[in-house]
C-alpha positions in Angstrom: 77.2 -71.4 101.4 78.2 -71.4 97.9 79.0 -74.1 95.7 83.0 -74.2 96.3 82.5 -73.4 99.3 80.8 -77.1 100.3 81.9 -79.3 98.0 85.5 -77.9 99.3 83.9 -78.6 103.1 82.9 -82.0 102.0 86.2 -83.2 100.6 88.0 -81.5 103.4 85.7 -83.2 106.0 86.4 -87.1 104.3 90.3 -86.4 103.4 91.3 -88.6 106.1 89.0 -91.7 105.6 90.6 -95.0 104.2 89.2 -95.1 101.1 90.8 -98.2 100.4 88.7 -100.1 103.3 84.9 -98.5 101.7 82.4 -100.8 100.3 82.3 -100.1 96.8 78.7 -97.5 96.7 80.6 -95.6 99.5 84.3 -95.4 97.8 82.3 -94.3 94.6 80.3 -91.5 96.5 83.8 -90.0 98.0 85.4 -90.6 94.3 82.5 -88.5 93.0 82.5 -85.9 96.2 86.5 -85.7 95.2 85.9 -85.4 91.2 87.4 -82.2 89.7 83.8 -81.2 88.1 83.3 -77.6 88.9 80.3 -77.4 87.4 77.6 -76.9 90.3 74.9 -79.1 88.8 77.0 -81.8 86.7 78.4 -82.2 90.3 75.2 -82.3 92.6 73.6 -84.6 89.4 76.6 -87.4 89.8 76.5 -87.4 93.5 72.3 -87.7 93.4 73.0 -90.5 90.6 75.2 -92.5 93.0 72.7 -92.2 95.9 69.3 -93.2 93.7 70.8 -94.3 90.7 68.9 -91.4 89.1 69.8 -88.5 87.1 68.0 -85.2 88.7 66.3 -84.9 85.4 64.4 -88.4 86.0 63.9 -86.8 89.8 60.0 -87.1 91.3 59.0 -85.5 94.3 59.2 -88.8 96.2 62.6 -89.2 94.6 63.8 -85.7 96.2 62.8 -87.2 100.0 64.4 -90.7 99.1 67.5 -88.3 98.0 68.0 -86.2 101.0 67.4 -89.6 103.5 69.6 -91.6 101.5 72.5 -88.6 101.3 72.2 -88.1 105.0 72.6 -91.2 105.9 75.6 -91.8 103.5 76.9 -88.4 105.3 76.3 -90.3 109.0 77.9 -93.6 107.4 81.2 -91.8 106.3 81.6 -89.5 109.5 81.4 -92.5 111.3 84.2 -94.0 109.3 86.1 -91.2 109.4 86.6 -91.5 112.8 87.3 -95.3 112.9 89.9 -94.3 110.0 91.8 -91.7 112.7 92.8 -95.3 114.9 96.1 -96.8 113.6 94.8 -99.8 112.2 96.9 -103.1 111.5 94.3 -104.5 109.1 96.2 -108.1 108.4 95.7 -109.0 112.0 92.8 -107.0 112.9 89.4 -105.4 112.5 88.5 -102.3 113.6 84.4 -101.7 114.8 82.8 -98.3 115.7 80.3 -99.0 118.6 77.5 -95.8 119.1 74.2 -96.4 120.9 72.0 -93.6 121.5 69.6 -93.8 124.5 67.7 -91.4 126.6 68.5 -93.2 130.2 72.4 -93.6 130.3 75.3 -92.5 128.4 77.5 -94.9 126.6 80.6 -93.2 124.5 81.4 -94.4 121.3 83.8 -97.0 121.2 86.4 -98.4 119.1 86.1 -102.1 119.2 89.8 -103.9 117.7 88.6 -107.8 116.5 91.9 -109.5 116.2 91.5 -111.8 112.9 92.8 -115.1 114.9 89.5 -114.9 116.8 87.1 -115.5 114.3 86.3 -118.6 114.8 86.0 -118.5 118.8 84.1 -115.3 117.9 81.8 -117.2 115.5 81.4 -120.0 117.9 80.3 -117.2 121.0 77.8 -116.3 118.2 76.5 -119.3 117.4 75.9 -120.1 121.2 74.2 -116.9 121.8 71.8 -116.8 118.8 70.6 -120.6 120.0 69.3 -118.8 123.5 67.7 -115.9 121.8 63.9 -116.2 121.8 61.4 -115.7 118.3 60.2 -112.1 118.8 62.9 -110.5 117.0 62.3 -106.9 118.7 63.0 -108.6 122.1 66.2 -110.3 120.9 68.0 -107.3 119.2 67.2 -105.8 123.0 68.5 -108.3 124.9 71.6 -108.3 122.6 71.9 -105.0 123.0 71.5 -104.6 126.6 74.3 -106.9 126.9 76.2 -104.6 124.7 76.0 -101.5 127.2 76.5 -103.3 129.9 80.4 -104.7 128.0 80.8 -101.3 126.9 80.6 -99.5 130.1 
């Protein structure tokens, strides 16, 4: 694929996210996927930059890995929110989560999960509750918690 070719496919493929609701490394990744450079490597060098907070001239080999985990990831990250950004959100009275668990054994959908804001504090008190009954092995409790999860989601 050439150069215009992908960085067209990238902005094309986060037009619809609300950029207004990214945290501030993610809004400056799209703002720098968006810029008007059409320079092929002044473009790749300020999207590496915001992903390592190096310039491809400082780049090690180790770097290079870091890069292409940390610019997948960001990839997965903003596909994610892309789709949470297709739901109409009211965001004064709610909050919108994407739910995705991957397993082997069953299959869960994704799921949009709406929080309505004037639950937070019977939210925080469910939390509260639940993390005094979770045990010290830290592995067990993030399985527990998520078990629960499925079973609410199916």
């Amino acid at each position: 694929m050439e150069f215009e070719e992908y960085k067209n496919s990238l902005q094309s493929r986060f037009s619809k996210l609300k950029k207004h609701l990214l945290l501030s490394n993610q809004k400056t990744f799209i703002q720098r996927i968006d810029s008007p450079l059409d320079d092929k490597k002044a473009w790749l060098n300020s999207l590496a930059q915001t992903i390592t907070s190096r310039t491809l001239e400082m780049f090690t080999d180790e770097d290079e890995m870091l890069l292409y985990e940390k610019f997948r990831a960001m990839i997965l990250e903003l596909d994610s929110l892309t789709t949470i950004s297709k739901t109409d959100i009211d965001e004064k009275n709610e909050d919108v989560i994407g739910v995705k668990i991957d397993t082997f054994f069953s299959t869960i959908n994704p799921k949009i999960v709406r929080v309505p804001k004037n639950k937070g504090q019977e939210i925080e008190q469910l939390k509260t509750a639940m993390k005094k009954k979770l045990g010290n092995d830290r592995t067990s409790n993030i399985a527990a918690v998520l078990n629960l999860l499925k079973e609410l989601l199916q």
